[in-house]
C-alpha positions in Angstrom: 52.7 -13.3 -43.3 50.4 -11.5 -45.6 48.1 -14.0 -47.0 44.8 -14.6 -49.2 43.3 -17.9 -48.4 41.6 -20.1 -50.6 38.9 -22.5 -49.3 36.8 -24.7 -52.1 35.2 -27.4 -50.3 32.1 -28.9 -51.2 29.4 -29.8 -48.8 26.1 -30.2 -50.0 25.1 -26.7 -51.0 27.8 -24.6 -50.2 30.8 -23.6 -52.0 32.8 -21.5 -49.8 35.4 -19.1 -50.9 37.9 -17.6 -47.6 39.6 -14.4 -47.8 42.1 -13.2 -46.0 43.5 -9.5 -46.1 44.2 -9.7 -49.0 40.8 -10.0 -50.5 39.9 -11.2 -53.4 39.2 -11.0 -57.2 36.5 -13.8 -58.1 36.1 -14.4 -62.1 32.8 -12.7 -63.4 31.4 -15.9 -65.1 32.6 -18.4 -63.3 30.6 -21.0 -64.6 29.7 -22.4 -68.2 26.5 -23.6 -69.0 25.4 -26.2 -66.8 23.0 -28.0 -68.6 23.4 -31.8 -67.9 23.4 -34.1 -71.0 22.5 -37.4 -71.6 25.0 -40.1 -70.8 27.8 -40.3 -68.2 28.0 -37.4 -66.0 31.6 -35.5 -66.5 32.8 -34.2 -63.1 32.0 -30.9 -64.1 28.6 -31.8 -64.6 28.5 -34.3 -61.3 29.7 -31.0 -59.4 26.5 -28.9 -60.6 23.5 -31.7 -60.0 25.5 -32.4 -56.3 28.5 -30.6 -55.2 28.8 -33.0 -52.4 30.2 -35.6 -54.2 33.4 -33.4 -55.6 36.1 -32.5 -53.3 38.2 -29.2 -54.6 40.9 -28.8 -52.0 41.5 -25.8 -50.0 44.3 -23.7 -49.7 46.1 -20.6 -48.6 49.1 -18.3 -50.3 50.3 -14.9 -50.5 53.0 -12.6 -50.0 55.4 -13.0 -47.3 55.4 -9.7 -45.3 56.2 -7.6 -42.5 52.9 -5.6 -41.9 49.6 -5.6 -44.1 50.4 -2.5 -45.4 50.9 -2.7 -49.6 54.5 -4.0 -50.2 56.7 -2.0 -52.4 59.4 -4.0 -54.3 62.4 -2.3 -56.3 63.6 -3.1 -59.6 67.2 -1.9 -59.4 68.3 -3.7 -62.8 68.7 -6.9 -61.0 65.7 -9.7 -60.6 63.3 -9.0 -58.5 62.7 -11.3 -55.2 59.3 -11.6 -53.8 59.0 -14.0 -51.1 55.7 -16.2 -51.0 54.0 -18.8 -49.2 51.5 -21.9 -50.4 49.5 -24.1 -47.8 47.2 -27.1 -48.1 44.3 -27.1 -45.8 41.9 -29.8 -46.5 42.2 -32.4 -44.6 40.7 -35.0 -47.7 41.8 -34.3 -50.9 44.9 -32.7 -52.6 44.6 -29.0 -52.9 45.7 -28.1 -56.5 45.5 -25.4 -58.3 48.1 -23.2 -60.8 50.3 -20.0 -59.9 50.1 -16.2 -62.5 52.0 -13.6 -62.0 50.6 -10.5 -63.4 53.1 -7.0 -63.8 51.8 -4.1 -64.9 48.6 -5.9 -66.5 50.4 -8.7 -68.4 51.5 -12.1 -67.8 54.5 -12.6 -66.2 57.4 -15.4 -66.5 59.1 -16.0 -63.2 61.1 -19.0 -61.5 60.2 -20.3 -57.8 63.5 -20.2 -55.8 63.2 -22.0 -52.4 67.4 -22.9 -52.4 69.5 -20.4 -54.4 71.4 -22.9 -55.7 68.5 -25.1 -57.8 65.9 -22.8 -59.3 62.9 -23.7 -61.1 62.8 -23.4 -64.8 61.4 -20.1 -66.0 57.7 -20.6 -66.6 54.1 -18.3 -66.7 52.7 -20.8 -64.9 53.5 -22.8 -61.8 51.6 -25.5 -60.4 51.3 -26.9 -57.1 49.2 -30.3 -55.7 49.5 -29.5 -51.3 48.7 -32.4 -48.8 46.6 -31.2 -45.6 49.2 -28.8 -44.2 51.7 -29.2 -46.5 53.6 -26.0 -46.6 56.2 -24.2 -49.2 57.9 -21.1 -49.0 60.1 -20.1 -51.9 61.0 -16.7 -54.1 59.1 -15.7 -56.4 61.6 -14.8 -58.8 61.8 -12.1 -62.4 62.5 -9.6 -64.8 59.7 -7.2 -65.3 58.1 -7.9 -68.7 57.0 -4.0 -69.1 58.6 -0.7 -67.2 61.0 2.2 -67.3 63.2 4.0 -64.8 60.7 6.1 -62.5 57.9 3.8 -62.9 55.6 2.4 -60.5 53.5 -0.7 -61.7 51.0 -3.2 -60.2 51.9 -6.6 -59.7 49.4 -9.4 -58.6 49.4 -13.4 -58.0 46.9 -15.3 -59.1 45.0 -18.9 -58.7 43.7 -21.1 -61.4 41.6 -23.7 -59.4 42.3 -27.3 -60.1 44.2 -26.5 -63.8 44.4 -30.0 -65.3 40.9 -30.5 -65.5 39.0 -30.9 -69.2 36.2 -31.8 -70.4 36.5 -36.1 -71.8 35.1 -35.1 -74.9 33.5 -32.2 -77.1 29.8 -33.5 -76.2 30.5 -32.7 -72.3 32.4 -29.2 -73.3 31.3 -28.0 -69.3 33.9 -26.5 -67.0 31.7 -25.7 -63.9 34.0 -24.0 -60.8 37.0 -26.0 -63.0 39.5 -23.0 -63.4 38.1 -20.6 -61.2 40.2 -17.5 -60.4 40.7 -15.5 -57.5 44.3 -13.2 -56.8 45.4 -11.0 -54.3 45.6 -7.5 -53.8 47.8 -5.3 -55.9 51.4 -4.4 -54.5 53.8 -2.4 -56.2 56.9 -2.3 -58.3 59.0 0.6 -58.2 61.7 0.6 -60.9 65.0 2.5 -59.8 66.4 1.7 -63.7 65.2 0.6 -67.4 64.8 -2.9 -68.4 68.3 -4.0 -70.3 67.0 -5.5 -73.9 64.6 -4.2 -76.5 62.1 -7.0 -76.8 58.9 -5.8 -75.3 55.8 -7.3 -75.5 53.4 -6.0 -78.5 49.7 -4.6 -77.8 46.9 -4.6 -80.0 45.0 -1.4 -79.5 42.0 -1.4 -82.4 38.9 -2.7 -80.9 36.1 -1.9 -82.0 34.3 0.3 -80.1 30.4 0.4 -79.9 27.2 0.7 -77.3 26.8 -1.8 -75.4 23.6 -3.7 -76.5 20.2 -2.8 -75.0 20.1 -6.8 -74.6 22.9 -6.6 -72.6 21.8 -4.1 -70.1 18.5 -5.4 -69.9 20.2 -8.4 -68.2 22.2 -6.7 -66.4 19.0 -4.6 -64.5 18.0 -8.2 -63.3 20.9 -8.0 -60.8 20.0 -5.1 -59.5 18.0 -5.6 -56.0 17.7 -1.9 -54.8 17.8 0.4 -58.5 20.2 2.8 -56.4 22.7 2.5 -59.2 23.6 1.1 -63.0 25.2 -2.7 -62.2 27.3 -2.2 -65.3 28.5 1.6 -64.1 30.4 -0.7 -61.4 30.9 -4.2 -62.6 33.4 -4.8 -65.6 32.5 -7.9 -67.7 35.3 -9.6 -70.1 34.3 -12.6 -72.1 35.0 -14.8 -75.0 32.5 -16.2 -77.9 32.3 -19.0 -79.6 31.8 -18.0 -83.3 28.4 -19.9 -83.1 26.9 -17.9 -80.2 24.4 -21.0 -79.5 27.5 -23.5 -78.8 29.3 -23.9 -75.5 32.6 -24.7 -77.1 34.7 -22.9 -79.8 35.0 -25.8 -82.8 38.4 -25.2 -85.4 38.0 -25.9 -89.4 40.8 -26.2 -91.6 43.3 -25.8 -88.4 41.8 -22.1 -87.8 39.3 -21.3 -84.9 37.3 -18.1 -84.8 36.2 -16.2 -81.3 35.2 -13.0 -80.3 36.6 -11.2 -77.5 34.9 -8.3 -75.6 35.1 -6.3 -72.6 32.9 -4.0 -71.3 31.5 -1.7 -68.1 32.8 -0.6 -65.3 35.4 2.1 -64.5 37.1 3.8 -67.3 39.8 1.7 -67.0 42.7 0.9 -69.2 43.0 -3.4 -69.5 45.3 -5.5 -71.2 43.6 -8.8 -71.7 46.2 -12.3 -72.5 44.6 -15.2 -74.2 45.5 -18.7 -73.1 45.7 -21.9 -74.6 46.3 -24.9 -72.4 47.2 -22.1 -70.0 50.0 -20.9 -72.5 49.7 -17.2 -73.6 49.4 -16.9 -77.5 49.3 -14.0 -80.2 46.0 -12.3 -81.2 46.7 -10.7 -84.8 50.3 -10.7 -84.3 50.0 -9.1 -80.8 51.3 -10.1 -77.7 48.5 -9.0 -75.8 44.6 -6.7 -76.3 45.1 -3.5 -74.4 41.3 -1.5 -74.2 40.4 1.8 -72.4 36.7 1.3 -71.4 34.3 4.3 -71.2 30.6 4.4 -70.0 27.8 2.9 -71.8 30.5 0.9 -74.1 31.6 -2.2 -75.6 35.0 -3.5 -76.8 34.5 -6.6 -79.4 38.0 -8.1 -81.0 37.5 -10.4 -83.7 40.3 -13.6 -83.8 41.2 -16.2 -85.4 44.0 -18.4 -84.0 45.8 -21.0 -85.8 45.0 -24.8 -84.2 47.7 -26.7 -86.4 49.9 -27.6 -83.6 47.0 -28.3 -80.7 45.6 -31.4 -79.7 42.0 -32.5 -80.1 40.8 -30.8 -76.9 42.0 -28.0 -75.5 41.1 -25.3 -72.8 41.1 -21.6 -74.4 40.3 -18.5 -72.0 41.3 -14.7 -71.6 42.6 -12.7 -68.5 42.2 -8.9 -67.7 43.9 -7.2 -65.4 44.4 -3.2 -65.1 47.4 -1.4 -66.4 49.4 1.7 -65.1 48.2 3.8 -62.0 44.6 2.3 -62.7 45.9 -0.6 -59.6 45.6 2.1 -57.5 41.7 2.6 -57.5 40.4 -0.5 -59.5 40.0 -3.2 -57.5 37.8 -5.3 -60.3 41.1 -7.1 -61.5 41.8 -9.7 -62.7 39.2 -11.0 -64.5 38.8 -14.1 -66.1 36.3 -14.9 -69.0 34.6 -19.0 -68.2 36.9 -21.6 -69.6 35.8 -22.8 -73.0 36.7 -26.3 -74.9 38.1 -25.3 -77.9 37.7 -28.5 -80.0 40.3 -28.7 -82.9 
């Protein structure tokens, strides 16, 4: 079995992240600001003053597979079947965490299938809470959203650590390690035939393209330990703004919320970025998804506003990258996932 395994358990300074050959693709913020405010501690906020006290499970999945090597699936016109493995492997807690399939840089609906005869219900998102070696094996099961007869396209699983978790209220708005993401490796789909239908998913393609602020990479020369090279020449950076840059949480008016998307360094890379609410894709000016081609030295900035009628009070609003067409091949930096922000309606 060809695996990546996950291990998240919290000793008293240590916060320790297995891989197995499959690697892995670890979010480039992963944590919000960690301030602690007056009051109760949320766990998020309990986890950064002392990660001791906060078990986050531990577990392994991946691909089911004859050899290491990177898997080739076919699309033939019929589903495709990928056969997958989850394990829970602390020995205290319940290991949860939430399942993304990713084809061809874009979010993916699929069913689990362990028994032909009862599949799950099509969803983007599956989610899974594992005793200590607690073990399921089980299809992973779908129709390519994007592809064409003679295409080959990456596809890649992801983890969303512990998905349930928010904030109690807008005054706590941290996520800490909450949400983290780490995938596997890229594998391949081949397609031997065209997708049947004509409802494909809709990019939008007009960024606004600009040089990256000298603020910017001045912070980004502070990670730098040996100046042999640029940090941002190799290290691709996707995020999401609160309209007020000095809050930590996006705040709606009049049932509309305004952000600001951007992506930047890097390869030249092409990525098509999803934004999730309550881990449910939604529309970005009419758009499915933001596809961006990043070049040296610049920034990508998409202004939105998304309509917060039909949300609850609090909800969890972030934004995915992964790399599209033969970019799988070389660009390992993928997915990437911007910090998990409150988005307070």
């Amino acid at each position: 079995m060809r695996k990546i395994v996950l291990a998240i358990m919290m000793s008293v300074s240590l916060c320790l992240l297995l891989a197995g050959c499959f690697g892995s693709a670890k979010e480039t913020t992963v944590n919000n600001n960690l301030n602690s405010s007056p009051g109760e501690d949320s766990p998020a906020d309990i986890f950064a003053n002392d990660p001791s006290q906060i078990g986050m499970g531990m577990f392994s999945y991946g691909i089911v597979a004859p050899n290491d090597d990177q898997q080739v699936y076919e699309y033939t016109g019929e589903e495709v079947h990928i056969p997958f493995k989850v394990t829970g492997l602390d020995e205290e807690v319940s290991s949860d965490f939430g399942l993304l399939v990713f084809v061809d840089g874009l979010a993916q609906p699929y069913r689990i299938q362990a028994n032909p005869a009862e599949p799950s219900a099509e969803q983007l998102m599956h989610k899974f809470s594992l005793k200590y070696e607690e073990t399921e094996e089980f299809d992973i099961v779908f129709t390519p959203v994007s592809g064409q007869k003679g295409d080959k396209v990456g596809v890649v699983f992801a983890t969303i650590l512990q998905p349930d978790y928010k904030p109690e209220n807008e005054n706590k708005p941290n996520y800490g390690i909450y949400h983290s993401l780490s995938a596997t490796l890229s594998q391949e789909i081949e397609f031997q035939a065209d997708l049947s239908g004509d409802k494909m998913l809709q990019p939008y393609k007009d960024a606004v393209t600009e040089d990256i602020p000298e603020e910017i990479k001045n912070q980004a020369e502070t990670v730098l330990t040996d100046g042999s090279s640029d940090y941002l020449d190799e290290t691709t950076v996707n995020e999401l703004l609160p309209e007020d840059p000095d809050q930590n949480l996006i705040t709606a008016a009049n049932g509309k919320a305004k952000l600001k998307f951007r992506i930047y360094g890097g390869l030249e890379t092409t990525y098509r970025t999803t934004i999730f609410v309550n881990h449910t894709p939604v529309q970005v000016k009419g758009a499915d998804y933001i596809e961006t081609t990043l070049q040296k030295g610049k920034m990508n900035t998409v202004e939105i506003e998304l309509d917060t009628s039909a949300y609850d009070k609090l909800n969890t609003i972030y934004a995915i990258s992964v790399v599209s067409g033969k970019d799988y091949l070389t660009n390992n930096n993928s997915p990437l996932k911007t910090k998990s922000l409150l988005l307070y309606n």
